[in-house]
N, C-alpha and C positions, 0 to 999 in steps of 0.2 A: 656301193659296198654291200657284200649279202647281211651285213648284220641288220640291215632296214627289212631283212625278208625275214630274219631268224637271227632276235637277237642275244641267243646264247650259245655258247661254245667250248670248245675245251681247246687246248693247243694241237692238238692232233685234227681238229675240224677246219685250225684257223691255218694249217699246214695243207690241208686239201684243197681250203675254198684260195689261197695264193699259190699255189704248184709249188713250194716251196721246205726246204728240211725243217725238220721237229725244230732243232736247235734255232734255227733263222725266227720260224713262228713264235716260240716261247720268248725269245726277247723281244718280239715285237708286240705281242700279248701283255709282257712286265711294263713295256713303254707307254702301251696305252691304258692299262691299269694308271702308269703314275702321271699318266695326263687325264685323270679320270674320268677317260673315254669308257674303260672296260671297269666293271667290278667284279673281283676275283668273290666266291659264293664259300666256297670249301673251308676255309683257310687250314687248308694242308699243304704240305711241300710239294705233294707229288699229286699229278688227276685233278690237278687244279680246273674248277668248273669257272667262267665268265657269264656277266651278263650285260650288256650295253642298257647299263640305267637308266637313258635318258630317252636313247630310241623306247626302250618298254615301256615309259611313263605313256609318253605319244599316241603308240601302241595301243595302250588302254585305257587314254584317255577318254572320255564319252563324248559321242559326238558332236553335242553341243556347247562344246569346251573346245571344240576346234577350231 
């Protein structure tokens, strides 16, 4: 999954990176939010920004932590 490449997004990114409609991505964006795969950044209704938590801890973790 590209969020291991770039792990943040918006619903319009996460509609491009599955070739799939706005409406399809955003509930699949809200599912993985409440499986808290994704964390919503914004908390606005709308331009809701994600960040995959756990891939960016990894991400940043120091090497010697690996």
């Amino acid at each position: 999954m590209r969020l291991f490449e770039d792990p943040y997004l918006d619903v319009n990114t996460a509609a491009d990176w599955l070739d799939v409609e706005y409406s399809t991505a955003n509930r699949l964006n809200g599912q993985l939010e409440n499986d808290g795969i994704l964390e919503e950044l914004t908390g606005k209704g709308r331009n809701r920004f994600y960040r995959a938590s756990e891939v960016f801890q990894i991400i940043n973790r120091p090497i010697d932590q690996l």
